[in-house]
C-alpha positions in Angstrom: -2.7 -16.8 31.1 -6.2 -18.4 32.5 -7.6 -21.4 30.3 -11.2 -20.2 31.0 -13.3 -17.8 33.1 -16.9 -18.0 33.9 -19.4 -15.8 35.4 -22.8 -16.6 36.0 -25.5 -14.3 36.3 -28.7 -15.5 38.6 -31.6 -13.5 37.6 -35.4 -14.3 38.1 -35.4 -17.1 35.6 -31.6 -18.4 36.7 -30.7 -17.2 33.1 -26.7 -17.7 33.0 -24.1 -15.7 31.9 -21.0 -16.8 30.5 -18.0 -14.5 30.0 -15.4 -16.7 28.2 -11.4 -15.8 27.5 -10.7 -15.6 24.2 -6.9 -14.5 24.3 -4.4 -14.1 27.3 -1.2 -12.9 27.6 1.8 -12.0 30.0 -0.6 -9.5 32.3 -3.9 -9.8 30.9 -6.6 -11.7 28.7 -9.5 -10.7 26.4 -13.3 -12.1 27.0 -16.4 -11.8 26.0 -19.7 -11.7 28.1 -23.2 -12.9 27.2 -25.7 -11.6 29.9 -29.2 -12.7 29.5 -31.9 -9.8 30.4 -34.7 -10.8 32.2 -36.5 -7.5 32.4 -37.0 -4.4 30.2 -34.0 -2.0 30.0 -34.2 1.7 28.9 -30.3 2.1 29.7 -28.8 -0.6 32.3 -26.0 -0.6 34.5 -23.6 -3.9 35.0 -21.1 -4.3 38.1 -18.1 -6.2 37.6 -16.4 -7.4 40.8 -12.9 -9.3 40.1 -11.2 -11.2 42.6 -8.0 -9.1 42.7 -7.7 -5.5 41.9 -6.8 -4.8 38.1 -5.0 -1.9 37.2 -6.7 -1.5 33.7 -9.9 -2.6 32.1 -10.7 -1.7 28.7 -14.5 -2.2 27.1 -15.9 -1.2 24.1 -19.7 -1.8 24.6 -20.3 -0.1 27.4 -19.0 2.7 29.3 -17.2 2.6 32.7 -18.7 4.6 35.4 -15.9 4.5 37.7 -14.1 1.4 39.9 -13.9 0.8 43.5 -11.9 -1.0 45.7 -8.4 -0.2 44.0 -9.8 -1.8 40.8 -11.7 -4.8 42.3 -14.7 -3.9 41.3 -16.3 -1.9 37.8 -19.4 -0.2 37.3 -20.1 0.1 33.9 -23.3 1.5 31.7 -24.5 0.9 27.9 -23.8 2.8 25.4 -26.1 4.9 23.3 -26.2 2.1 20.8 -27.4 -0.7 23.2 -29.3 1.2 25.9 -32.9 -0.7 24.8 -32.9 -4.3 26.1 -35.9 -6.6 26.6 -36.9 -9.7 28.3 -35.0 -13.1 26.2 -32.4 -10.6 24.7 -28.7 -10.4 25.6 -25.6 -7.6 27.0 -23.4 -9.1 24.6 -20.0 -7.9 24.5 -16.0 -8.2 24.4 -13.0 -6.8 27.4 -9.9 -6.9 28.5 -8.5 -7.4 31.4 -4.8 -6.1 32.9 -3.6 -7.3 36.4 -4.0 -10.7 38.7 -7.7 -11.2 38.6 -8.5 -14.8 37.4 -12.4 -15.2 38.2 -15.4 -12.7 38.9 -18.7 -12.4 39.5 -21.4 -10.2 37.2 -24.4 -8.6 37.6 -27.1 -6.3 36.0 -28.0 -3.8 38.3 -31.8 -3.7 39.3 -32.4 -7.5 37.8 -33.3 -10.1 40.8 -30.4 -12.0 41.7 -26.1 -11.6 41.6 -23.3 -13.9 39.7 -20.9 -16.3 41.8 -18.4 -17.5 40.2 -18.6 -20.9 40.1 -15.7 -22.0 37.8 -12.1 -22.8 38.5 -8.8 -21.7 37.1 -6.9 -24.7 36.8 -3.9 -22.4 35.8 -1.3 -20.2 37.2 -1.4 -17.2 35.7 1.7 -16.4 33.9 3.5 -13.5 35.9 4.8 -10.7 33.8 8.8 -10.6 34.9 7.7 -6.6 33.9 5.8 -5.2 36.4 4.9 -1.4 36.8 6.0 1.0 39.3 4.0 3.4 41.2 2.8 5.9 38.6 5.1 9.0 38.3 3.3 12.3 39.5 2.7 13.7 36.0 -0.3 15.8 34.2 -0.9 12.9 31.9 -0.9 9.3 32.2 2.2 8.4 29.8 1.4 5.0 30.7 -1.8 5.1 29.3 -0.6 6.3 25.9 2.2 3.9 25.7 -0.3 1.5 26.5 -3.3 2.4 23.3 -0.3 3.8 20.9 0.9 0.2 21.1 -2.9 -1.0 20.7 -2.7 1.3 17.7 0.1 -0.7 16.1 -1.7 -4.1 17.0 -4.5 -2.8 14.7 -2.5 -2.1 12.1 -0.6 -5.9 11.8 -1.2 -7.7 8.1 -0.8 -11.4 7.7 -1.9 -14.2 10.1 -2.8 -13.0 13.8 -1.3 -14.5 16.8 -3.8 -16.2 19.5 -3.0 -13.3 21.8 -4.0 -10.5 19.5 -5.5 -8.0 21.6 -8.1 -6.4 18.9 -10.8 -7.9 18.5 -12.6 -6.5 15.5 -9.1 -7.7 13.7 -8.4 -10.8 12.0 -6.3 -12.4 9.9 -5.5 -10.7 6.4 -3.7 -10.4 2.7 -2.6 -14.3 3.9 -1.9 -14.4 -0.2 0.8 -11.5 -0.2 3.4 -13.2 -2.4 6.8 -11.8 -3.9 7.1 -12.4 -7.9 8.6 -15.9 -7.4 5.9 -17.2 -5.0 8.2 -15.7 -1.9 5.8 -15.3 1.2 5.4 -11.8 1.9 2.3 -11.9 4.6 3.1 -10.0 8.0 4.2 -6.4 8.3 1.7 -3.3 8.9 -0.8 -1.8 6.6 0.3 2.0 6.3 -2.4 4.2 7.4 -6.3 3.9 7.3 -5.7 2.1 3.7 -3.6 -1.4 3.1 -1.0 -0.8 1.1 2.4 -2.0 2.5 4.7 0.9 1.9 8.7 -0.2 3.3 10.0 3.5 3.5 7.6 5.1 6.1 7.3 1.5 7.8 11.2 1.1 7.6 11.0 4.7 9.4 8.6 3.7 12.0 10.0 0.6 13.2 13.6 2.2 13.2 12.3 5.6 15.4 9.9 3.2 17.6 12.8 1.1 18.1 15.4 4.1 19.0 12.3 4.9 21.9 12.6 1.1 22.9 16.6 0.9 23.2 17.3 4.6 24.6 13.7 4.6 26.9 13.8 0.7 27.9 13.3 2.3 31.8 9.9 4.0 30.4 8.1 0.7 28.9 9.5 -1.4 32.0 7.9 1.2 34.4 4.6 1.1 32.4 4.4 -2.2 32.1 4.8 -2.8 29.0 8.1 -3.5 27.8 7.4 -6.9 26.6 4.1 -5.6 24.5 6.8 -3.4 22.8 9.5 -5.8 22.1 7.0 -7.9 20.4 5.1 -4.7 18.4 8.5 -3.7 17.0 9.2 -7.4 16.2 5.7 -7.9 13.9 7.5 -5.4 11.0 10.9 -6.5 12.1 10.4 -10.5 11.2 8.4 -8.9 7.9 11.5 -7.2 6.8 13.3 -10.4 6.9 11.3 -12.3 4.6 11.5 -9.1 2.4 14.9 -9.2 2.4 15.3 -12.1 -0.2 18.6 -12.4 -1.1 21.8 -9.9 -0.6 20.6 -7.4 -3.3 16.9 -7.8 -3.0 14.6 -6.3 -1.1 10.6 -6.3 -1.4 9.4 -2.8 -0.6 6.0 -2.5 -1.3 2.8 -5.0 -1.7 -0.5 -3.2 -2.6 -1.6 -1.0 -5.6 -2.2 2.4 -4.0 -4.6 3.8 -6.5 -6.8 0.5 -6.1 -6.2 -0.3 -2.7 -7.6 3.5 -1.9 -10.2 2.4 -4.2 -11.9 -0.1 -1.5 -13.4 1.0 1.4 -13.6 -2.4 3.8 -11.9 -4.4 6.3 -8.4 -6.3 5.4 -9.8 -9.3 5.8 -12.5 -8.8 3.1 -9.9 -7.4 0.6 -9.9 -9.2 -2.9 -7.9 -7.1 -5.6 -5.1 -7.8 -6.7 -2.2 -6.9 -4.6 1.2 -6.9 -6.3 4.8 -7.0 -4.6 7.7 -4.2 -6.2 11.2 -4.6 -5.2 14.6 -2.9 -5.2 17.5 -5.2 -6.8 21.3 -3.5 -8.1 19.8 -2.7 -11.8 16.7 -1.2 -10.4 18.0 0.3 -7.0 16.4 2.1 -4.0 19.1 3.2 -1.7 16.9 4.9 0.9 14.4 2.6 1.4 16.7 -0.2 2.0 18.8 2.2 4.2 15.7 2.7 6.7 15.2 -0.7 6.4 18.9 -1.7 7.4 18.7 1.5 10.3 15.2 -0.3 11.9 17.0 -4.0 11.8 20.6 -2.6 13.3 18.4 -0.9 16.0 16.3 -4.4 16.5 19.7 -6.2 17.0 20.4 -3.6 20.0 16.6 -4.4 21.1 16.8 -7.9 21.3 20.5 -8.4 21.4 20.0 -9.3 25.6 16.8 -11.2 25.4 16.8 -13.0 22.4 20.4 -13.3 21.1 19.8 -16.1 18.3 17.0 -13.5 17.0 19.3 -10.1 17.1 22.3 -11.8 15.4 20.0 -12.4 12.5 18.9 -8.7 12.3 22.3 -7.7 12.2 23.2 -9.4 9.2 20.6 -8.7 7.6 21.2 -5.2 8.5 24.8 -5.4 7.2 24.1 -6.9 4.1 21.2 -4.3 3.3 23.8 -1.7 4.1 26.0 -2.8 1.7 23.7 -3.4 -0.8 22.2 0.2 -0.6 25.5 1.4 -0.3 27.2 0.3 -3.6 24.3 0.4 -5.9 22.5 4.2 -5.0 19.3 5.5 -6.3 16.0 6.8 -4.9 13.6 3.9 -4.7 10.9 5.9 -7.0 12.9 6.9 -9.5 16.2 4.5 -10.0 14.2 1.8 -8.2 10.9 2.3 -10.1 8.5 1.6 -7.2 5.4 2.9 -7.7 5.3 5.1 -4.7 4.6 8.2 -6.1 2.5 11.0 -5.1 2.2 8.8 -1.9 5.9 8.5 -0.8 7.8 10.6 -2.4 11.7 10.3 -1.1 13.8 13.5 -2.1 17.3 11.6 -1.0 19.2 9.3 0.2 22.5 10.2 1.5 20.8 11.0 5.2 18.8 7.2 5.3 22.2 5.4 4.1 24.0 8.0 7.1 21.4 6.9 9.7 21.8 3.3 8.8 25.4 3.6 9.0 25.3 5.4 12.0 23.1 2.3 14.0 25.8 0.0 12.8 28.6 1.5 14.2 26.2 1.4 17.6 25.4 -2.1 17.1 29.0 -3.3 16.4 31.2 -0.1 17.5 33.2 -1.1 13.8 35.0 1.8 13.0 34.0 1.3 9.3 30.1 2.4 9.7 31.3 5.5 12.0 33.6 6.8 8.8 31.1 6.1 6.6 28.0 7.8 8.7 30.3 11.0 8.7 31.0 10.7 5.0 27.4 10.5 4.6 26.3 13.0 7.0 25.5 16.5 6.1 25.8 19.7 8.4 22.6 21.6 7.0 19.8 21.4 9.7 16.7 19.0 9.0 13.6 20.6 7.3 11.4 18.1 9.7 12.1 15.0 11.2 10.4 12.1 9.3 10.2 9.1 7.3 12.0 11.5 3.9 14.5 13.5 6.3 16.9 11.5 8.7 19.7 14.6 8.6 19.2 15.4 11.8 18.6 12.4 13.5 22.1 10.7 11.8 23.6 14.2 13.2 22.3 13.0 16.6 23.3 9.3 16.8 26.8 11.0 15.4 26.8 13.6 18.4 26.4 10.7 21.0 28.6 9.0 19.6 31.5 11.1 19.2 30.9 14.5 21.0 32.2 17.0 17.9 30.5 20.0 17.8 30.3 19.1 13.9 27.3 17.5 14.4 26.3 19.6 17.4 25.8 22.8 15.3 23.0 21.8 12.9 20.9 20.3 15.5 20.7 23.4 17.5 19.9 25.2 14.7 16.9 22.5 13.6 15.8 22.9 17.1 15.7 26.9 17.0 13.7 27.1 13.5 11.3 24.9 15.6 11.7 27.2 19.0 9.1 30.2 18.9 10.7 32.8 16.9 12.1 30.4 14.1 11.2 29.1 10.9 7.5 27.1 11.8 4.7 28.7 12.8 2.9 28.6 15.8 -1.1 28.3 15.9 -2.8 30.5 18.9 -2.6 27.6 21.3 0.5 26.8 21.1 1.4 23.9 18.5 4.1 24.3 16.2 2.8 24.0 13.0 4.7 22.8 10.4 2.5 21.4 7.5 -1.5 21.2 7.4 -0.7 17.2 6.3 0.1 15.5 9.3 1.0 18.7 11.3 0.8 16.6 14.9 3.8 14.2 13.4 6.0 17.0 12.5 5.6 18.2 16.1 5.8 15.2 18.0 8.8 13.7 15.5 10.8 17.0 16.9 9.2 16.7 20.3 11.4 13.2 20.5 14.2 14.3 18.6 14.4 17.4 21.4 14.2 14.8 24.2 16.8 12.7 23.0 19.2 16.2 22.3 18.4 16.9 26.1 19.8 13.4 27.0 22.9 14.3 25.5 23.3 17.4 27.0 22.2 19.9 24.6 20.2 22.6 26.2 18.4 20.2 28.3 15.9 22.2 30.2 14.9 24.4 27.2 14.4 21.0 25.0 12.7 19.1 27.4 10.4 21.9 27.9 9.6 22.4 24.6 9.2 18.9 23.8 6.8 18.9 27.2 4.8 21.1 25.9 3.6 19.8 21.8 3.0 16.2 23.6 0.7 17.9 26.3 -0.9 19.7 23.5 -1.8 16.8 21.7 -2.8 15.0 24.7 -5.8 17.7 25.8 -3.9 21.2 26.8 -6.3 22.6 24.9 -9.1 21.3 26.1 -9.5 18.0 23.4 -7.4 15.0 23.1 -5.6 14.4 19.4 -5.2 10.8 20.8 -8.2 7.9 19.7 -9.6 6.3 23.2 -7.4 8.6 25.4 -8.1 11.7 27.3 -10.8 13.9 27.1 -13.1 14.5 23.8 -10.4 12.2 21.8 -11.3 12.1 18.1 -13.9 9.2 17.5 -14.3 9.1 13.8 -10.2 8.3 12.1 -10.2 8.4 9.0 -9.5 4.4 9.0 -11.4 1.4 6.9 -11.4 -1.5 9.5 -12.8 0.6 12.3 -15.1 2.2 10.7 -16.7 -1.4 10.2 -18.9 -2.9 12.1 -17.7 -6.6 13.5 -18.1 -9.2 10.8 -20.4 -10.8 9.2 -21.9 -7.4 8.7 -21.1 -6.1 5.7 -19.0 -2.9 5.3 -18.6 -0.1 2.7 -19.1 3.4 1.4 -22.3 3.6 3.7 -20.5 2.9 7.0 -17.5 5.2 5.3 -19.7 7.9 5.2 -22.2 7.6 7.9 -22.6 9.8 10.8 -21.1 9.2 14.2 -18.4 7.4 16.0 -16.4 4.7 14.2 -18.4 1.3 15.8 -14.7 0.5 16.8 -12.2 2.0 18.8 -9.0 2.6 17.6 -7.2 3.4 20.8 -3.9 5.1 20.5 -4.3 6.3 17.0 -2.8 9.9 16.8 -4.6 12.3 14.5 -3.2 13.8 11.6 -4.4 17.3 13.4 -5.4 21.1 13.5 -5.1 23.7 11.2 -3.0 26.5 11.5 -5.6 28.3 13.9 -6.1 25.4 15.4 -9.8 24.2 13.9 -10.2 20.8 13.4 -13.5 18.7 12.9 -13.3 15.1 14.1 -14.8 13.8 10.3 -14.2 10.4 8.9 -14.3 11.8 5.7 -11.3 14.2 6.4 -8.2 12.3 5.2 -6.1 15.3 6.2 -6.6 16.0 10.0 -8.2 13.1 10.6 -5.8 10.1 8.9 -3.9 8.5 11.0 -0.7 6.5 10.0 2.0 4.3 11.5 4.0 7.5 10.6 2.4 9.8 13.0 2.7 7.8 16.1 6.3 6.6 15.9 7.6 10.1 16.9 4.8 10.6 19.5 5.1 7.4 20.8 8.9 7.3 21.4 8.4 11.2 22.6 5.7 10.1 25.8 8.6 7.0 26.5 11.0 10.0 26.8 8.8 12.0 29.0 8.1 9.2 31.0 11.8 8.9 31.1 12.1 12.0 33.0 9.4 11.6 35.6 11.5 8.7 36.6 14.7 10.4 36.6 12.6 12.9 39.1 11.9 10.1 41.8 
């Protein structure tokens, strides 16, 4: 978007200060700054003053203050970390920049002398065809979260980066992932705060973070950020294609999770060995690949308007992994052999070869994949939600589709074992508790579910104020954020390896894994794995139960807050 951007700084000594972009993008770029000091500092304050207003700025080195001038210009302060500077030292650090801007000046507050910008910005930036609305009047900024959940799914990409990646303490990693016959297997997300590739909860995922895209496109266009999304949804999409390596083949795992959890380091410093397991007919995994055929059937509907070339490719891979999965059944960890186990378990597969089934029959309205989504379906009521339970969200997609009560039934009753009253408990302020593992996810998997049940009619009001309700808590009702980088008193030490590192070369291990204090970077978005029943909860690196985060755990959330944002709009 700008070729370069520089900002001088003119202090007593005419020291200069160069802030440099690193990566742009449709609506934004990333630079760092490298401001000389030219007097003692026992905490400094910088002013950043852009040429046009931006409607976001995100820093990690300092904190802002506040901004004035409808976003021109940004007062920010040091950190706790880098209050102390002295004469011949540097502010060094890294931002980003959403909106018009494309030059600024720079100063260090109380330091002789103010930046002009005396560079030029021989480019246009690139307008984003995307633009946001005025905000919707609600308690949270859904944009906001849509924004940093995103983010969150930036920092999780494996493989080779693209020049616009927006993490900066990220690189490229596990560029030697390789199938048994020297098939490339790079790309895809790691699964949690670990590496491993795991295909059923990232199959999952991609096919619940799509349904948010396709049903809530109005949300991410409102935000801003429909264009982010179509390309975070197509980093594990183009993944699952190389995967897919022939009709009845289909890599589902790279990474040894005993000795991946083993290592406690950045991506890009991993060494071990990382070996590739797949499902084939004589070794099958029918639930796995059915996800996987259910994410690339709802990429085709994704993509099918902007990028038809693209879409028609996901949908036949999506068919042929349907068939496949279809006519040679099994559970991926026990028929298929993959060695999953204790991390993900899968109990079935009729309901992730139903779900699939059901997103073909919306992708190509053949009359074939809506018979065999009913013959797959079942009409008892979802446990929970998630990457091992797809009943009720194939009843769902079969209720939109075709109105019969059938399908109707056990989704009411899903919802009312989730209502006050049913099944799941309820901690004192108000979360429904499900499981201690991952208890947030369970919510906010139902929270979307709910929203998308209102949408079609069912119970709207009761639904959508329900669903209202577990988002809000997770986002600071009571009093703390659940959400990394947004809100108030958000969790600041995940339970995650590459942000608990500092930025390369330094060296990272078990003494950054167990040190004291905020993770040195920011993994914005990241939803916690949360409370206990009676709602306690520590924010400790070293608690891998409330404090993981996964690519599990935001899917649900993220498509719920497009859903809420889906009915401010509908309010204007």
């Amino acid at each position: 978007m700008y070729s370069q951007l520089l900002l001088l700084l003119i202090g007593a000594c005419v020291a200069r200060a160069e802030v440099k972009v690193i990566n742009s993008w449709n609506d934004g770029f990333q630079a760092n700054i490298n401001a000389p000091v030219t007097k003692s500092h026992n905490g400094w304050e910088m002013v950043l003053t852009f040429d046009r207003p931006l409607w976001k700025l995100e820093i990690w080195d300092a904190d802002i203050i506040r901004s004035e001038q409808g976003g021109k210009v940004w007062h920010l302060k040091n950190k706790g970390h880098n209050a102390m500077k002295n004469p011949g030292e540097s502010i060094a650090m890294t931002f980003v920049a959403r909106g018009g801007a494309s030059s600024a000046t720079v100063r260090i507050v109380g330091q002789d002398g103010g930046g002009t910008n005396t560079g030029t910005n021989p480019s246009k930036p690139v307008v984003d065809p995307v633009k946001p609305v005025t905000p919707t009047n609600t308690k949270y900024n859904y944009d906001d979260v849509l924004h940093k959940s995103i983010l969150f799914y930036e920092a999780q990409r494996s493989g080779k980066l693209p020049s616009n990646n927006r993490v900066p303490w990220r690189g490229d990693s596990a560029l030697g992932d390789r199938g048994r016959n020297g098939e490339d297997l790079t790309g895809g997300w790691y699964d949690a705060g670990d590496h491993v590739k795991f295909g059923l909860p990232m199959g999952w995922s991609t096919m619940t973070l799509t349904w948010g895209l396709v049903d809530y496109k109005d949300a991410y266009v409102a935000a801003g950020e429909y264009n982010n999304m179509l390309s975070s949804v197509k980093w594990p999409l183009d993944y699952f294609i190389k995967a897919h390596t022939s009709k009845n083949e289909l890599y589902v795992q790279v990474g040894d999770g005993y000795a991946d959890h083993g290592f406690w380091g950045r991506p890009e410093d991993m060494n071990m060995n990382r070996p590739a397991f797949k499902v084939t007919s004589g070794n099958p995994g029918s639930d796995v690949v059915g996800q996987t055929a259910g994410a690339m059937a709802a990429g085709y509907m994704a993509f099918k308007d902007s990028n038809a070339g693209y879409a028609a490719t996901l949908l036949r891979h999506a068919k042929e992994l349907y068939d496949f999965g279809s006519r040679s059944q099994g559970i991926y960890t026990n028929q298929g052999g993959i060695p999953a186990k204790p991390f993900y378990v899968s109990q079935s597969y009729k309901d992730d070869l139903c779900v699939a089934a059901a997103w073909l029959y919306r992708a190509t309205k053949e009359a074939k994949y809506l018979n065999d989504a009913k013959r797959w379906a079942e009409t008892s009521p979802s446990w929970a939600y998630s990457w091992d339970d797809n009943k009720v969200s194939c009843q769902l997609l079969l209720y939109i589709a075709t109105k019969d009560n059938t399908y109707k039934s056990p989704i009411e009753s899903y919802m009312r074992s989730w209502m006050r009253g049913g099944d799941v408990t309820y901690t004192p302020k108000g979360l429904a508790w499900r499981l201690q593992w991952g208890s947030l996810r369970y919510a906010a998997n139902t929270a979307f579910i709910a929203l998308r049940a209102a949408d079609a009619g069912i119970n709207t009001n009761t639904y959508k104020n329900w669903a209202q309700g577990q988002i809000h808590y997770m986002l600071g009702d009571t009093g703390r954020s659940y959400v990394v980088g947004f809100g108030n008193n958000p969790p600041t030490q995940p339970h995650h390896r590459a942000a608990s590192c500092p930025m390369r070369p330094a060296p990272c291990g078990s003494a950054q894994q167990n040190a004291w204090g905020p993770n040195p970077q920011v993994l914005n978005g990241a939803l916690v794995g949360g409370p206990g029943s009676n709602d306690e909860y520590t924010d400790s690196r070293n608690d891998y139960i409330k404090n993981e985060v996964a690519t599990d755990y935001n899917a649900g959330f993220q498509s719920a807050i497009a859903g809420l944002k889906h009915w401010a709009l509908q309010k204007q």
